[in-house]
Every structure is written in structure tokens, then in C-alpha cells.
C-alpha positions as CSV (number, residue, x, y, z in Angstrom):
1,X,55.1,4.9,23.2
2,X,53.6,6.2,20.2
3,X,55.7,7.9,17.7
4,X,54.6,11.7,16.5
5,X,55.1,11.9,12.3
6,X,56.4,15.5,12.5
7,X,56.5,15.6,8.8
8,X,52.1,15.5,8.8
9,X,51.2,19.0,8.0
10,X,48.4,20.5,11.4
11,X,44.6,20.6,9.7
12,X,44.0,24.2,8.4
13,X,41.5,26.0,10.7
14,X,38.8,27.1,9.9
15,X,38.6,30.6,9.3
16,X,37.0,32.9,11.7
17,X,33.5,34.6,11.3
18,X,33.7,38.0,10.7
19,X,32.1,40.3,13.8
20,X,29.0,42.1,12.4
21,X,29.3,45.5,11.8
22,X,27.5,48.2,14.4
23,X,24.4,50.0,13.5
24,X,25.2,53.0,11.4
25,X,23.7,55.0,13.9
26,X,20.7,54.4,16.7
27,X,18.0,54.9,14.2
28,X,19.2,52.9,11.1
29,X,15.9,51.0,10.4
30,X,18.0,47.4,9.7
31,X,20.3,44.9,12.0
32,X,23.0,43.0,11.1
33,X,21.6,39.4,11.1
34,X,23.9,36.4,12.0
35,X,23.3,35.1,8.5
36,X,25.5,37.9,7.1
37,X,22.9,40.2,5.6
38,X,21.0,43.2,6.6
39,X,17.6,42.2,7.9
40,X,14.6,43.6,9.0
41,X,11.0,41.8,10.6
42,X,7.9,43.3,8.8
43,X,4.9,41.5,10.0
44,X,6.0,39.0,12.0
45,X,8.5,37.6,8.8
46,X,12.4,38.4,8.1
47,X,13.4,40.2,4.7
48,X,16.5,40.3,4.1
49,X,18.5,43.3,2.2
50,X,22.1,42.3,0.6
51,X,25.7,40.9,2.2
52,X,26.8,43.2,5.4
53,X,30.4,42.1,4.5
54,X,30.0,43.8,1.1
55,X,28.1,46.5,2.6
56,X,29.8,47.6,6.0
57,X,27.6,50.8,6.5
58,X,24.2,49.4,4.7
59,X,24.2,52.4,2.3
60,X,23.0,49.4,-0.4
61,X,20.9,47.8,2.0
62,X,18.9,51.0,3.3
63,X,18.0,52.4,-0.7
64,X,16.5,49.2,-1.2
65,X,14.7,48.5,2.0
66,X,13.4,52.2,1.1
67,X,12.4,51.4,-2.4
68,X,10.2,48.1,-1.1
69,X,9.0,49.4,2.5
70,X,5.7,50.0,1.0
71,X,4.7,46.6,-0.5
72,X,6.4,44.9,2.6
73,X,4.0,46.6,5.5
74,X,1.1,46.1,3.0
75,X,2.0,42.2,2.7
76,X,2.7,42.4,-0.7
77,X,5.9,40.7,-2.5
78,X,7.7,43.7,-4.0
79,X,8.1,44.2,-7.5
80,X,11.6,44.3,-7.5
81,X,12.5,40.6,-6.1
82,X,10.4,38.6,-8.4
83,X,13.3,36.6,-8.7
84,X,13.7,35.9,-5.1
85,X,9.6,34.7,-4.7
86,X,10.2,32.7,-7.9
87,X,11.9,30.0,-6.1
88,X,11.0,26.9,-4.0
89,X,12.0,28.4,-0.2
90,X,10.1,31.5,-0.8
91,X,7.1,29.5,-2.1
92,X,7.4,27.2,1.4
93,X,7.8,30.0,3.4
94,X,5.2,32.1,2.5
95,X,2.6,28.8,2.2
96,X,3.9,28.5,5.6
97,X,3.3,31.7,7.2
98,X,-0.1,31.9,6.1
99,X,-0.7,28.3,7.4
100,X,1.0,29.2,11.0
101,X,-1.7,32.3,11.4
102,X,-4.4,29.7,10.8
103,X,-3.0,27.6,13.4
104,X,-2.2,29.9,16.1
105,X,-5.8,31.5,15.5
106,X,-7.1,27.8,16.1
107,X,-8.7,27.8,12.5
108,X,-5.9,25.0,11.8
109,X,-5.5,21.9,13.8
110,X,-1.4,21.4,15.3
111,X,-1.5,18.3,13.1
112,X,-2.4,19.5,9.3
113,X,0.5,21.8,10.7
114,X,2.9,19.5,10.9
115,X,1.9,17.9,7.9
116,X,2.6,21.0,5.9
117,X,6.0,21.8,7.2
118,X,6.8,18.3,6.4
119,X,5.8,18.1,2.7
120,X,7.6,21.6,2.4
121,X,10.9,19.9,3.7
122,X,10.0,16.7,1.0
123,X,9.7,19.0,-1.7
124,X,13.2,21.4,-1.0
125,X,14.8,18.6,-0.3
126,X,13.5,16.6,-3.7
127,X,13.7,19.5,-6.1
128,X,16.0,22.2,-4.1
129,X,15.8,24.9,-2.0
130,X,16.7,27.8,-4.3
131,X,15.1,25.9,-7.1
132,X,13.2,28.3,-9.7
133,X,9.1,27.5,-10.0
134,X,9.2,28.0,-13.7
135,X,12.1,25.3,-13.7
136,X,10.3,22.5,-12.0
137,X,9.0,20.4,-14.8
138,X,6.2,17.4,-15.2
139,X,9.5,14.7,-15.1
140,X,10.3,15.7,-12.2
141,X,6.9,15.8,-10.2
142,X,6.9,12.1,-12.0
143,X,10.3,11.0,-10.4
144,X,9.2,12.6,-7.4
145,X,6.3,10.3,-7.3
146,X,8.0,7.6,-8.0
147,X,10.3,7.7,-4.7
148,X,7.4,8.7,-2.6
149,X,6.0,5.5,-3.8
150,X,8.3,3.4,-2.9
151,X,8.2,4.6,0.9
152,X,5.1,4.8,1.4
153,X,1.9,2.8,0.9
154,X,-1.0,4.0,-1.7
155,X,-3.1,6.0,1.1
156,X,0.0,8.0,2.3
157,X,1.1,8.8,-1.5
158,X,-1.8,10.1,-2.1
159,X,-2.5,12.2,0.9
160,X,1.0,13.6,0.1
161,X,0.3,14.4,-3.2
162,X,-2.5,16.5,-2.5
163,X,-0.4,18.4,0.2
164,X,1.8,19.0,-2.2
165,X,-0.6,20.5,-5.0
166,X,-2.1,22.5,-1.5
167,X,1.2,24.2,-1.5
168,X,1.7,25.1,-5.4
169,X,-1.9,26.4,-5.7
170,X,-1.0,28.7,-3.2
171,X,1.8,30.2,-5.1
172,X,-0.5,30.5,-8.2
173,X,-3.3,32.2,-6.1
174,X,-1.4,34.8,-4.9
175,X,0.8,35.4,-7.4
176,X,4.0,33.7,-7.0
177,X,3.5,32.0,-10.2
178,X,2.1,33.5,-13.4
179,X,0.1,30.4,-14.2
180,X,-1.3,27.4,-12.9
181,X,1.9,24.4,-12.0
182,X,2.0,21.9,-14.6
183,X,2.2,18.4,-12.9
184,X,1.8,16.2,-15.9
185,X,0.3,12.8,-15.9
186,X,2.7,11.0,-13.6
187,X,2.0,13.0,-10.6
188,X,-1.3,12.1,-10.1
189,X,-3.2,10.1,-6.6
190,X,-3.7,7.2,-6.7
191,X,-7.0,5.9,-7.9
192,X,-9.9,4.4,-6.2
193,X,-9.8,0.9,-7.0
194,X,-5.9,1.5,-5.4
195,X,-7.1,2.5,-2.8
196,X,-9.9,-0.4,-2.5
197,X,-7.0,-3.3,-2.8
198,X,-4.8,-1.6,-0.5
199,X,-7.7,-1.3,2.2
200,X,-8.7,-4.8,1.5
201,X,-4.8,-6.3,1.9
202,X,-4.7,-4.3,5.3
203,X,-8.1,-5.4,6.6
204,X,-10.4,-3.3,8.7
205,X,-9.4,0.0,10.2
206,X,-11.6,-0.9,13.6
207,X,-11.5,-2.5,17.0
208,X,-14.0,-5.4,17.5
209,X,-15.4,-5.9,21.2
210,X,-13.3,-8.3,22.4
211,X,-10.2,-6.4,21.5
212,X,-11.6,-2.9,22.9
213,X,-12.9,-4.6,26.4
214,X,-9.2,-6.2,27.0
215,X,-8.0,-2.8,26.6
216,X,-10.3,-0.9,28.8
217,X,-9.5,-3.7,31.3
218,X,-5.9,-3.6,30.9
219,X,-5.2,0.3,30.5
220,X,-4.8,2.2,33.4
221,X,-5.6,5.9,33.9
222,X,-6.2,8.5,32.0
223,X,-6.1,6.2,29.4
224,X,-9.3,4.0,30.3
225,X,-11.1,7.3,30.5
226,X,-10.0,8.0,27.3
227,X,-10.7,4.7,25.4
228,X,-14.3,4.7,26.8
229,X,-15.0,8.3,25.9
230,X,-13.4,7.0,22.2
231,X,-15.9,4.3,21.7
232,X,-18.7,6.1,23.5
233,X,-19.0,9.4,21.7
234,X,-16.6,8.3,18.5
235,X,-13.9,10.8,19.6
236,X,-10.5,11.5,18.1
237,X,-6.8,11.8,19.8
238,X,-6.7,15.6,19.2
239,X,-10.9,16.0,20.5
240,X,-9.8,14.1,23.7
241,X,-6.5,16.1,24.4
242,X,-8.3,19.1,24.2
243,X,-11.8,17.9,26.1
244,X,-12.8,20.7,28.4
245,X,-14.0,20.3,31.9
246,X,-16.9,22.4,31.0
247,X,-18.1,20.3,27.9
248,X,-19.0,17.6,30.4
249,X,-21.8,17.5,32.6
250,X,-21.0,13.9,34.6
251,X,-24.4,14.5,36.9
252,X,-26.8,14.5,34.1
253,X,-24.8,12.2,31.6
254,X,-24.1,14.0,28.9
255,X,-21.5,15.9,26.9
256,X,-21.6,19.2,24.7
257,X,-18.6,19.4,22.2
258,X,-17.9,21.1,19.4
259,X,-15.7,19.3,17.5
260,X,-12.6,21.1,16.9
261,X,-11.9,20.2,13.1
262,X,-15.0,20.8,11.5
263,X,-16.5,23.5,14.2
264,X,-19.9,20.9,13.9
265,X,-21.7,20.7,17.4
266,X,-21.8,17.3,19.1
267,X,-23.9,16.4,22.1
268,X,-23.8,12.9,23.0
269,X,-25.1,10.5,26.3
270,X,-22.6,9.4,28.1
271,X,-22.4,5.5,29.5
272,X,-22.5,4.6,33.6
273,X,-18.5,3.0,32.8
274,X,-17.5,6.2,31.1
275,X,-18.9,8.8,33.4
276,X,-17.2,6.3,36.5
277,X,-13.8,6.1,34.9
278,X,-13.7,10.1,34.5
279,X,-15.0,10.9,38.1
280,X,-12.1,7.8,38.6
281,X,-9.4,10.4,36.4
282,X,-10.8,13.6,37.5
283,X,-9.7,13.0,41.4
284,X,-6.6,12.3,40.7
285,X,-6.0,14.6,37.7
286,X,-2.5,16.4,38.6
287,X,-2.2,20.1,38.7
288,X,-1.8,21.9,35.4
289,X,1.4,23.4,34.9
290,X,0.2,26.2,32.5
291,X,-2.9,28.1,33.2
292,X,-3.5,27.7,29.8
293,X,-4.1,23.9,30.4
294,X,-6.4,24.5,33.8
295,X,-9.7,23.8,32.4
296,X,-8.5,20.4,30.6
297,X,-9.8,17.4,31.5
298,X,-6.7,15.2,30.6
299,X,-3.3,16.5,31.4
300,X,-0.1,14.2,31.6
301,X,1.5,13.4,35.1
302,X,3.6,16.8,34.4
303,X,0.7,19.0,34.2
304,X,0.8,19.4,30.4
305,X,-1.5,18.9,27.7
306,X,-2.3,15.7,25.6
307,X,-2.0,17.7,22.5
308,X,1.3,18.2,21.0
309,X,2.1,20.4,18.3
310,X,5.4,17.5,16.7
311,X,5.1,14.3,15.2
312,X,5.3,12.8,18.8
313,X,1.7,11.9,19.8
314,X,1.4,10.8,23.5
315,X,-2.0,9.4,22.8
316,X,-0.9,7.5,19.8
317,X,2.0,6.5,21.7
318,X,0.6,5.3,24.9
319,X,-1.9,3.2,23.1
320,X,0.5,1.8,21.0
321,X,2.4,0.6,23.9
322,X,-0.5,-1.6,25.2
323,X,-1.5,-2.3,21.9
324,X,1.8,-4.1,22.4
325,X,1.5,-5.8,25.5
326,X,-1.9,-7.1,24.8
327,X,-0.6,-8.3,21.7
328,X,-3.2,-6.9,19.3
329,X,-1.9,-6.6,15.9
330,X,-3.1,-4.8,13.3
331,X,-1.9,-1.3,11.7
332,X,-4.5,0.0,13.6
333,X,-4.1,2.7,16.7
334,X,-6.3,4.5,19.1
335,X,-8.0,6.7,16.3
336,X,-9.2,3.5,14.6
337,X,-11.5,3.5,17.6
338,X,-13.8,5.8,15.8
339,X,-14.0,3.5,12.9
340,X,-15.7,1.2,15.4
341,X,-18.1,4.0,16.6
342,X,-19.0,4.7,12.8
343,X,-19.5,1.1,12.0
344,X,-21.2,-0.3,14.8
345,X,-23.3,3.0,15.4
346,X,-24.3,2.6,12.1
347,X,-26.1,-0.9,12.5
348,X,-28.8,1.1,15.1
349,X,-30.0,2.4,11.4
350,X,-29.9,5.9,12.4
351,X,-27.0,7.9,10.4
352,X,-28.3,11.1,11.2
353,X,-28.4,10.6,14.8
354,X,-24.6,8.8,14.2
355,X,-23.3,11.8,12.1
356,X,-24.7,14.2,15.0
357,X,-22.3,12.5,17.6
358,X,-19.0,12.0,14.9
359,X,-18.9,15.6,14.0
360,X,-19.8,15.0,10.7
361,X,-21.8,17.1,7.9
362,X,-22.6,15.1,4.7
363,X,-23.2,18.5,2.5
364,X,-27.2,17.9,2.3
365,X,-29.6,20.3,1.9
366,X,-31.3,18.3,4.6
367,X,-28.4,19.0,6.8
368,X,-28.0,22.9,6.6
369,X,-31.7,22.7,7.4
370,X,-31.9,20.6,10.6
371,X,-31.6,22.3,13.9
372,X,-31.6,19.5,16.4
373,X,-31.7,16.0,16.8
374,X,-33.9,14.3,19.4
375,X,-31.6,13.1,22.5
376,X,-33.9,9.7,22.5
377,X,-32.2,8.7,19.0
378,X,-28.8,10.0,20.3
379,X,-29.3,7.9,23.2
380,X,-30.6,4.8,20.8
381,X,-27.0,5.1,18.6
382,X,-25.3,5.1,21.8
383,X,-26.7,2.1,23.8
384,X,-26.2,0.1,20.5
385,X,-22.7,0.8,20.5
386,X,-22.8,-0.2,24.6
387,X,-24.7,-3.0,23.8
388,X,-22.4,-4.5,21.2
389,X,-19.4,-3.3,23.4
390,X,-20.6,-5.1,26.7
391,X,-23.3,-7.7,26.0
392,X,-21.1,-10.9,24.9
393,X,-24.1,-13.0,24.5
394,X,-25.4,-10.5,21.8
395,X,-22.7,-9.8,20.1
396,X,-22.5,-11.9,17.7
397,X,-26.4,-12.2,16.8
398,X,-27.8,-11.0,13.8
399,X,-29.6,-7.4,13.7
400,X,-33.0,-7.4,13.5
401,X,-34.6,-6.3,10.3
402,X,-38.7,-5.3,9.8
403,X,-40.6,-8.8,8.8
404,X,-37.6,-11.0,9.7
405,X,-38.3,-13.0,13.5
């Protein structure tokens, strides 16, 4: 039997949260927040107006949400809490406001999302969240760069890095800060030859033919649909989870796609094993669960989209799991698919007609000019790639050049 030691004094309890006072009367303009201060939503975005424990009646809280009402409906920081949009969580916040009305108006993809919030997260929890902007010196962005350094490889600093300036430029272009953030010379990216060493150690960012056919053959659906429509029109994770019915015609062959992060048209031919395996998909496709989703033309056995809007990616994740049982290794994943569509649709010597089906816009003149692209070269980049893809005996012979037999 286990003795009880009266003498040990109980643990204190914690002290009791305080109700939140009532509402002054039915028209007072503020609520009691469960945070303990006054609050009040003004475009979508909470302000917050002093301590309803020192304020039981919001006599405080009302003068000033009167004296800033003003620059608050007109989206302006008020003059009076310079203070307040000084520091690091203000800074965040606002950045990420603005960046979650590009998103939701589709001019921002779920994924540069995500990467947003998270670099706001690095830098509260590296510098604090109450930190003041005018306190954040050039040592620290230099200490900070050191520990994201030793995390994370060359590539990943420096995308990190730029996020991070992303966010601080904002506060100097609408003026959170008085002048431009002073990063020193220890916060910079890393450079290019870096970068080249680091790309060289990893090895190439593509499939080969061999690797991609065991995992058509292996993968069952949706996921064979989607790994031919990867290597035949050079299409991303987030393209495919969001592929419209209507952006397919299977009869004729083809497919008409915008693509979603550059708004660039795409219209590319479509092989015999890629129109099969979505006819294959399509019958069986489950019922969506959201109207939203109807017009998909991949949705998950729950009805649901392929495109999430966390870190968990069920493209990236199902690939990676047969990845695994084939036993392909690599620090590659099912977007390094369009690496092979870039490289191998590059060998038909067209680049125009390959840029045309990747999305891509290389800033020419040339290209703000050009309307159209035959659909003879499109189909020519496209039966290269199928050829390298499916013809083993050809695969490994050379390309032929003009004046070379």
C-alpha cells in the first residue's frame, strides 16, 4: 500500500480566467475578444483596442477606435500606432493578408502560399514576434543565415532568402518602414558557382526512360494517367490536380491549358497511351464531394481535389511511395518529370515549339510578338519525347545532326 506524504503542500491552481465583460449596450461598435482586449474586424482583419480587464466599459477603447476608424476602413495603418506596425508580427501579418487576397483571387498559387506563411513563422521565431524593424540589425540577418544554412542545402537557403527580402520589401513599400532594410553582407544567396557544385553533387533533376516506363507499368490509377500526362505535355503536380475536364478533348487528341502559374496558354497533342489511361481514369473517376471539384479530372477516392492548400502533397506523396517500391533513388519526385520533358523535348531542336507546351515565356521580343505555333512542330516535340520514352532500340542512339550520316 502506498503511503500518502501529508506534509507535500497540493499544486496551486491555476487561476481562473476572468468572464468578459457584456457589451455596453447593443450598439457599442467593439466585442470583447477572448484574447482580453476590445476588438473589432475592419476588412476582413482584427484591430485590437486596449485590455477589457482595465477597461470594463470600453470608454478607452471606443475614443480610440473613434480617433482611427477613418484610416482603418480606408486600409491605411493609423497614425497613431506606428509603434504597433513597427514590429515583426504586424510586418507578417499585413505581408500576409495581402498575399491571402492574391491567393483566394487565384492570382497566387496554394503553394507560394504556404511558403510565405512559413518564412513568416522562421523569421518571428529567429528574431521575435514583437521585435521592432528598426532593431533588426545586419548581425543578425548574418546569424540567421548561418542556421538556415546548416539545415538546409544551397538551393533551399537561397530560395529562403529571397522570401525573406519578399516580405521586408513589403514593409518598405508601403510604409511600415521609413527606409529600405539593411541586410548587410552576410545575408546574401548563395552564388552561382554554389549552386553549380551543389547541382553537380546531386546529379540530374530528371527521369531517364527506363525509370519512367517501370513506373507507368507499376503505378496504378489515377496515378498512370497522371505520369503519362507529366511526360507527355511537361505538366506540374499543381497543373494536373487542377486539370479540367473541359481542357481535354480525348476524341481529337489534344489538350488546351492555360497554365495556372504563369497564365501562358498551352496546347499540346496528346499520345494513344495517355489518351487510353485517362478514358481508363475517367470511368472510374469517383463522385466529387464538392461541386466545386465537379469538373476535375482527377479527384481522390473521397471525392476531393489533388490540390491541397498544406505542406502535405498527395501527388508528391503517392509518387514517392512507388518511387520507394520500385527502388528508384534519387532526390528526385514526380515534378522532376518535367525536367525530362524540358530536356529530352529539347533534343527535337525546336525550343519554341517546347516553351509553347511548358508554359514558358523567355521575355523576347520575339515572344510578345508570336501569336501561334504550328500544331505540326507541337506534334514533332511531342513524338520525340514518345519516341525516346517508348522506342528502346533508339534510345540510346545518337541524334541526327545536318551533314553527319
Amino acid at each position: 500500500m502506498t503511503e500518502i506524504n501529508s506534509t507535500v503542500a497540493p499544486a496551486p491552481r491555476k487561476p481562473r480566467k476572468a468572464d468578459p465583460p457584456k457589451k455596453p449596450h447593443k450598439d457599442f461598435p467593439l466585442f470583447p475578444n477572448g484574447n482580453g482586449q476590445w476588438c473589432k474586424k475592419v476588412l476582413g482583419r482584427p484591430h485590437y483596442f486596449g485590455k477589457w480587464q482595465d477597461d470594463p466599459k470600453g470608454i478607452r477603447a471606443l475614443d480610440r477606435w473613434l480617433a482611427e476608424k477613418d484610416d482603418l476602413l480606408a486600409g491605411r495603418v493609423p497614425r497613431g500606432r506606428k509603434t504597433e506596425a513597427a514590429v515583426l508580427h504586424f510586418l507578417c501579418n499585413s505581408f500576409l493578408n495581402a498575399k491571402r487576397a492574391l491567393r483566394d483571387g487565384g492570382e497566387l498559387s496554394p503553394y507560394t502560399w504556404d511558403s510565405y506563411e512559413a518564412i513568416c513563422r522562421e523569421l518571428t521565431a529567429a528574431f521575435g514576434r514583437d521585435r521592432l524593424l528598426t532593431d533588426i540589425l545586419p548581425e543578425d540577418f548574418e546569424k540567421l543565415r548561418e542556421t538556415w544554412a546548416a539545415k538546409w542545402g544551397p538551393v533551399r537557403l537561397g530560395s529562403e532568402i529571397n522570401r525573406a527580402r519578399v516580405v521586408f520589401n513589403y514593409g518598405y513599400k508601403n510604409g511600415l518602414l521609413d527606409k529600405p532594410m539593411r541586410y548587410g553582407e552576410g545575408f546574401k544567396r548563395p552564388s552561382k558557382k554554389t549552386l553549380r557544385l551543389n547541382k553537380a553533387a546531386a546529379g540530374p533533376k530528371m527521369f531517364e526512360a527506363d525509370e519512367l516506363r517501370a513506373m507507368i507499368d507499376a503505378a496504378t490509377q489515377p496515378m498512370k494517367a497522371m505520369l503519362l500526362l507529366a511526360i507527355n505535355a511537361g505538366l506540374g503536380n499543381h497543373d494536373i490536380a487542377m486539370l479540367p475536364e473541359s481542357a481535354l478533348d480525348l476524341k481529337a487528341g489534344w489538350m488546351t491549358y492555360p497554365r495556372r502559374k504563369t497564365g501562358i496558354n498551352r496546347r499540346c497533342p496528346l499520345w494513344p497511351e495517355t489518351i487510353k489511361a485517362l478514358q481508363g481514369w475517367l470511368v472510374d473517376r469517383p463522385a466529387p464531394a464538392d461541386e466545386a471539384n465537379a469538373g476535375l479530372v482527377f479527384l481522390t477516392v473521397r471525392g476531393n481535389s489533388w490540390a491541397k492548400d498544406s505542406a502535405d502533397r498527395p501527388i508528391t506523396h503517392e509518387c514517392r511511395k512507388l518511387l520507394n517500391k520500385l527502388k528508384i533513388n534519387g532526390s528526385r519526385n514526380f515534378y522532376a518529370i518535367r525536367h525530362s520533358f524540358e530536356t529530352i523535348g529539347g533534343d527535337s531542336r525546336d525550343q519554341v515549339a517546347v516553351n509553347a507546351i511548358m508554359g514558358h515565356d523567355d521575355g523576347s521580343m520575339a515572344s510578345t510578338y508570336r501569336e501561334r505555333i504550328e500544331d505540326d512542330r507541337l506534334q514533332a516535340v511531342v513524338a520525340h519525347v514518345r519516341a525516346w520514352l517508348f522506342d528502346k532500340k533508339k534510345k540510346n542512339a545518337a541524334p541526327k545532326r545536318l551533314g553527319i550520316k
